[in-house]
C-alpha positions as CSV (number, residue, x, y, z in Angstrom):
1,X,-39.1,-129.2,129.9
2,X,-41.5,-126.5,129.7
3,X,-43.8,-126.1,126.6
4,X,-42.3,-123.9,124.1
5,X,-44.5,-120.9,123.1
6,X,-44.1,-121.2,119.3
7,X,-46.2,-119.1,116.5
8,X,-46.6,-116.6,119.1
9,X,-46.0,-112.7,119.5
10,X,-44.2,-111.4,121.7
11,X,-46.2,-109.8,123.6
12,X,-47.9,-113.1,124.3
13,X,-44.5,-114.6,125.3
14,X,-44.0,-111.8,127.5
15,X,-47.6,-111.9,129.1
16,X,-47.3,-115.7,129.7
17,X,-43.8,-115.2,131.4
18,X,-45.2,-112.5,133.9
19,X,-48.3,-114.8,134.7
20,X,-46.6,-117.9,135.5
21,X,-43.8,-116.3,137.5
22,X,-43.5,-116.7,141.2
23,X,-40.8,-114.3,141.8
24,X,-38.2,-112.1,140.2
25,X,-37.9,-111.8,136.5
26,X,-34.6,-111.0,134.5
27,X,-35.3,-110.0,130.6
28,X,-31.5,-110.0,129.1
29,X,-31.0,-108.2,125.9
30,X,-34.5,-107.4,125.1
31,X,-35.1,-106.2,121.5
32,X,-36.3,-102.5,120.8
33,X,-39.9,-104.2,120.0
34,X,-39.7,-106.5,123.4
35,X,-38.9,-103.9,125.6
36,X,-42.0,-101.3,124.3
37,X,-44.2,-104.7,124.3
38,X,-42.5,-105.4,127.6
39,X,-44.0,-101.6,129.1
40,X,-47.0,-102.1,127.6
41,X,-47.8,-105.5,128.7
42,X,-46.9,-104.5,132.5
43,X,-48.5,-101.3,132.2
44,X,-51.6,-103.5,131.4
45,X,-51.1,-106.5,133.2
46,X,-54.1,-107.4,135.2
47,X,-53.3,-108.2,138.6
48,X,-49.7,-107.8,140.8
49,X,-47.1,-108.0,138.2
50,X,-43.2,-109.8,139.4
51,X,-40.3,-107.0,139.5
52,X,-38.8,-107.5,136.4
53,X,-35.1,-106.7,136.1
54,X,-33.9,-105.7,132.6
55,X,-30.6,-106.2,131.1
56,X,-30.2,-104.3,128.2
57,X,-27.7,-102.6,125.4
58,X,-27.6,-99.6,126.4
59,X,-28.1,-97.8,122.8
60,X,-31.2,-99.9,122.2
61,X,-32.7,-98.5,125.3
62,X,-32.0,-94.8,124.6
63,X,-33.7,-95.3,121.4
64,X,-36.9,-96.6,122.9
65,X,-36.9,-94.3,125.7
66,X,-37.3,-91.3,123.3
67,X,-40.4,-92.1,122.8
68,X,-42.5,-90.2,125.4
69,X,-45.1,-92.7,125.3
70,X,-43.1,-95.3,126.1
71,X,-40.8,-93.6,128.4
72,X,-43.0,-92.3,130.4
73,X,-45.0,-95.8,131.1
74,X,-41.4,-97.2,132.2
75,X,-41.3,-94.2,134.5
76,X,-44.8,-95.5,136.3
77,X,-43.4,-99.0,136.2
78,X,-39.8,-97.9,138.0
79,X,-41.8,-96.0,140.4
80,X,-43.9,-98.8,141.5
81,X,-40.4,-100.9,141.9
82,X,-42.3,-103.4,138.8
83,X,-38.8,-102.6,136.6
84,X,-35.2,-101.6,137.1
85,X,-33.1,-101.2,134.1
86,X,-29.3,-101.3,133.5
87,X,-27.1,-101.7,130.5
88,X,-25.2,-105.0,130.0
89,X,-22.2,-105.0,127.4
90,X,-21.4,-108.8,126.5
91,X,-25.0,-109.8,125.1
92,X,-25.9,-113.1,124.9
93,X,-27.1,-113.9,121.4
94,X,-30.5,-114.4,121.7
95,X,-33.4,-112.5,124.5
96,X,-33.9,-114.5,127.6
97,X,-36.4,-114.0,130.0
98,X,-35.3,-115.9,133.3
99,X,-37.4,-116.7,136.1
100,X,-37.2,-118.7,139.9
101,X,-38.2,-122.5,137.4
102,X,-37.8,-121.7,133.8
103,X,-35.5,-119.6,131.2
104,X,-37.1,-118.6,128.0
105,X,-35.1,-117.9,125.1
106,X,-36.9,-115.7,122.2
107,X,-35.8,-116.5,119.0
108,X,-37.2,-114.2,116.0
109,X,-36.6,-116.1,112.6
110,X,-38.3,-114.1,109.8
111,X,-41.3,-112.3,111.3
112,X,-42.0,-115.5,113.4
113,X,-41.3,-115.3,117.4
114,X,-40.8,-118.3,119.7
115,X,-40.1,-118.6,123.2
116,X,-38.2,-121.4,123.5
117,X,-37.8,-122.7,127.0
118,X,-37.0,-125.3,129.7
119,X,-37.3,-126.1,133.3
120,X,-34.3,-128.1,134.2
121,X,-33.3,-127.8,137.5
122,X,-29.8,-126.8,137.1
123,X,-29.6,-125.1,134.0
124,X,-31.8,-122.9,135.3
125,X,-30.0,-122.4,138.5
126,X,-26.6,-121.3,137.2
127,X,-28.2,-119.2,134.4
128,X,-30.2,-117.3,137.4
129,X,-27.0,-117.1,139.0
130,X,-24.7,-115.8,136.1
131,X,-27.3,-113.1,135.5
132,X,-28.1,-112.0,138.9
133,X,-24.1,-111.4,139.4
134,X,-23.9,-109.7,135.9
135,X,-26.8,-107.5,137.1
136,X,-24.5,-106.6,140.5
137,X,-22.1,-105.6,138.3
138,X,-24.3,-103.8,136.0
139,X,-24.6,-100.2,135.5
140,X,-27.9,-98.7,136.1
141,X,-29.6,-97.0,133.2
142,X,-30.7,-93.2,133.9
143,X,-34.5,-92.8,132.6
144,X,-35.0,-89.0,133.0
145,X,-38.9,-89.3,131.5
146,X,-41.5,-88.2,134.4
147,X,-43.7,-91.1,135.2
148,X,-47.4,-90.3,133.1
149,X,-49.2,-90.5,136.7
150,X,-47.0,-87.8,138.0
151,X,-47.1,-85.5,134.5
152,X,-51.2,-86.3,134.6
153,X,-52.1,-85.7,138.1
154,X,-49.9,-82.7,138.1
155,X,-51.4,-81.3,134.7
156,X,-54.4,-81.7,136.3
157,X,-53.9,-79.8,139.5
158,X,-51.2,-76.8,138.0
159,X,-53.4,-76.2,134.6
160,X,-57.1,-77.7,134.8
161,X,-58.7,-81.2,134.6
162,X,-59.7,-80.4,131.0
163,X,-56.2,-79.6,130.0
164,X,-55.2,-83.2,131.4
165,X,-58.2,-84.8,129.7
166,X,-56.7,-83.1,126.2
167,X,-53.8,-84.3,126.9
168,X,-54.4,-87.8,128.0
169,X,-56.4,-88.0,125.0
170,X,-54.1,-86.6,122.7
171,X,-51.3,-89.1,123.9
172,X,-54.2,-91.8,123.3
173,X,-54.4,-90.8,119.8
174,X,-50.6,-91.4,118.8
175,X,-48.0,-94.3,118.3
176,X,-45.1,-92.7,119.5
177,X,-44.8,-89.3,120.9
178,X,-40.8,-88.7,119.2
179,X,-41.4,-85.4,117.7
180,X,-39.1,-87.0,114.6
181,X,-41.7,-87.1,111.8
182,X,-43.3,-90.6,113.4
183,X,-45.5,-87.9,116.0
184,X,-45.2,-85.0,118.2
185,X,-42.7,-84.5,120.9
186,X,-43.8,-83.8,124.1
187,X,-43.2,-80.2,124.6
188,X,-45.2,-79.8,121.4
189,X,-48.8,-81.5,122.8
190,X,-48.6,-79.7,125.9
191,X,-48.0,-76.6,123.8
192,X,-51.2,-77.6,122.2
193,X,-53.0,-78.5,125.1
194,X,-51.9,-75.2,126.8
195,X,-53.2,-73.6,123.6
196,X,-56.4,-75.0,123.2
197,X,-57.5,-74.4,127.1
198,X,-56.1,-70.8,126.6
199,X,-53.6,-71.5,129.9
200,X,-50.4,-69.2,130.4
201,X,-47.0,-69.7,128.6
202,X,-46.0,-69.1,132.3
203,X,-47.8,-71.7,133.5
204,X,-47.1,-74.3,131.3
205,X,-44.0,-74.2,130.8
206,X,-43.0,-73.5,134.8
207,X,-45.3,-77.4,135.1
208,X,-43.3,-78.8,132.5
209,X,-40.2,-78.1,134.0
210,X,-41.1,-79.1,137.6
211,X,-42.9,-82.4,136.6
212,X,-39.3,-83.2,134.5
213,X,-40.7,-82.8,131.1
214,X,-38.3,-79.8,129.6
215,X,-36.9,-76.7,130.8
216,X,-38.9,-73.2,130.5
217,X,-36.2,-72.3,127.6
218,X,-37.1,-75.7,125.4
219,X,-40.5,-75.0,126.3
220,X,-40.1,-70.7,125.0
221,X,-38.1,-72.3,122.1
222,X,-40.9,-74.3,120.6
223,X,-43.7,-71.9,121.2
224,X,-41.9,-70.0,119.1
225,X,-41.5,-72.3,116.3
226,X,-45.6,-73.3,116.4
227,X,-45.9,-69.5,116.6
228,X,-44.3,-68.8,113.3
229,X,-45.7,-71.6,112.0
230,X,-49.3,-70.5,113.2
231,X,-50.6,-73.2,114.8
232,X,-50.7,-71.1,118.0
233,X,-51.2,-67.1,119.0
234,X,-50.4,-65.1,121.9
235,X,-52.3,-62.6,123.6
236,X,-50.3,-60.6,126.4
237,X,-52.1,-60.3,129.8
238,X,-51.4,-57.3,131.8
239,X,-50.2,-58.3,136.0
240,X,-49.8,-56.2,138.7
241,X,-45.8,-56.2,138.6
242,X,-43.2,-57.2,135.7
243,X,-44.0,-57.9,132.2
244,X,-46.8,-58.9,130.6
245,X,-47.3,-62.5,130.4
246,X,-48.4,-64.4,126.8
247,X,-51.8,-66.3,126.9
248,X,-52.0,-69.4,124.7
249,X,-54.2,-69.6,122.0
250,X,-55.1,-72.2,118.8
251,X,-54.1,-69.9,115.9
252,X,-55.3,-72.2,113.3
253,X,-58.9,-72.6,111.8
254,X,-57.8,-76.4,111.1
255,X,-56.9,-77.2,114.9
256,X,-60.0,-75.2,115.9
257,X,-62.0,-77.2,114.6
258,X,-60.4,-81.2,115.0
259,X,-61.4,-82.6,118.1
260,X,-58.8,-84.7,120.7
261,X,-58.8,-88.2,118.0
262,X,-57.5,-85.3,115.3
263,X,-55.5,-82.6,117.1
264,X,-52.3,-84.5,116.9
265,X,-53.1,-85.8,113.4
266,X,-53.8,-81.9,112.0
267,X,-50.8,-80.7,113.6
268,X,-48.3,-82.9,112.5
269,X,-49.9,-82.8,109.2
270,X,-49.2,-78.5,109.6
271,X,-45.8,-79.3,110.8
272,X,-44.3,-81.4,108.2
């Protein structure tokens, strides 16, 4: 029998798994804390990380996954065929992570986490084989988040490499990214960023929408709302045919004057 990771987080469990594997991973009915330690662990993971197929209530997912941050990390990971996701319905009661010669089950007791595991022959076997039909079976789980690479390198090119720098380091300086109280949303730091490197509503919002963010109406919608609440203004700029456009500007001394580390911080301090 394999030696049981005990006292451990689970990121450690996690880490250890993806280290030691030689092949395909399954991770069955992850926790909401395993799966964001899950994408950031493989977003990290130093070397070629196994494909890891995850099993997972499907509620639990769409909780984590509206977290940008998060979300959009799982996006890189799908895109470089490191994870696949689908929703399973019959749970098993604990998390298993399942590998070509061991399973691992994590058992939280308390605010302890162990990994409890084995490497019997068999057992490991038919589990591998229970899961891999469940997973046949299983539907797949729509993640509708751009990958970060693609919203970066795209910000980048579409707006200017100092817009993706604010942005990047904006993102850097949050938690989550839920736009529920806990951080901003999405829309609203590229609002900010848009705002701060005076780009074009036009602009912006027409990236956002191609790279999969939001549409141009979300994106009208909550420049509005930071409008009347001033934390940005709008200048209109004249073109050669149709209606003015709006440039975006920071309308507040406060965000004026924080730097990246305390844009997001000052805005969400405005907004709440």
């Amino acid at each position: 029998m394999t030696s049981n990771l005990l006292n451990h987080q689970i990121d450690d469990i996690l880490e250890s798994v993806l280290e030691d594997a030689s092949g395909d991973v399954y991770m069955i009915n992850p926790s909401r804390d395993a799966i964001e330690e899950f994408v950031t662990v493989a977003t990290e993971f130093d070397g070629s990380a196994p494909s890891v197929r995850m099993l997972a209530d499907e509620r639990t997912l769409k909780d984590v996954m509206d977290d940008f941050i998060v979300a959009s990390n799982a996006a890189d990971l799908i895109a470089d065929d490191t994870l696949s996701l689908r929703t399973i319905d019959e749970a098993p009661e604990n998390s298993l992570l399942i590998t070509d010669d061991r399973v691992v089950a994590v058992v939280h007791a308390g605010d302890r986490v162990g990994g409890l595991g084995t490497d019997d022959g068999g057992f490991v076997e038919d589990t591998a084989e229970t899961y891999a039909e469940r997973w046949e079976d299983a539907a797949a789980f729509n993640l509708r988040t751009p990958p970060i690479t693609d919203v970066r390198d795209t910000l980048s090119e579409e707006i200017s490499p100092d817009a993706e720098d604010d942005f990047t380091a904006i993102l850097s300086s949050l938690e989550t990214a839920r736009g529920d109280g806990d951080g901003l949303d999405e829309v609203t730091i590229s609002l900010l960023v848009a705002a701060k490197n005076e780009a074009l509503l036009y602009d912006i919002s027409k990236w956002g929408e191609d790279v999969g963010i939001a549409s141009k109406a979300t994106f009208s919608r909550t420049k509005t709302k930071l409008e009347d609440m001033g934390l940005i203004d709008t200048e209109k700029v004249p073109i050669d045919v149709g209606r003015p456009r709006l440039r975006l500007k920071i309308g507040d001394d406060r965000l004026r004057e924080a730097d990246n580390g305390q844009l997001a911080t000052v805005a969400q301090s405005i907004l709440n």
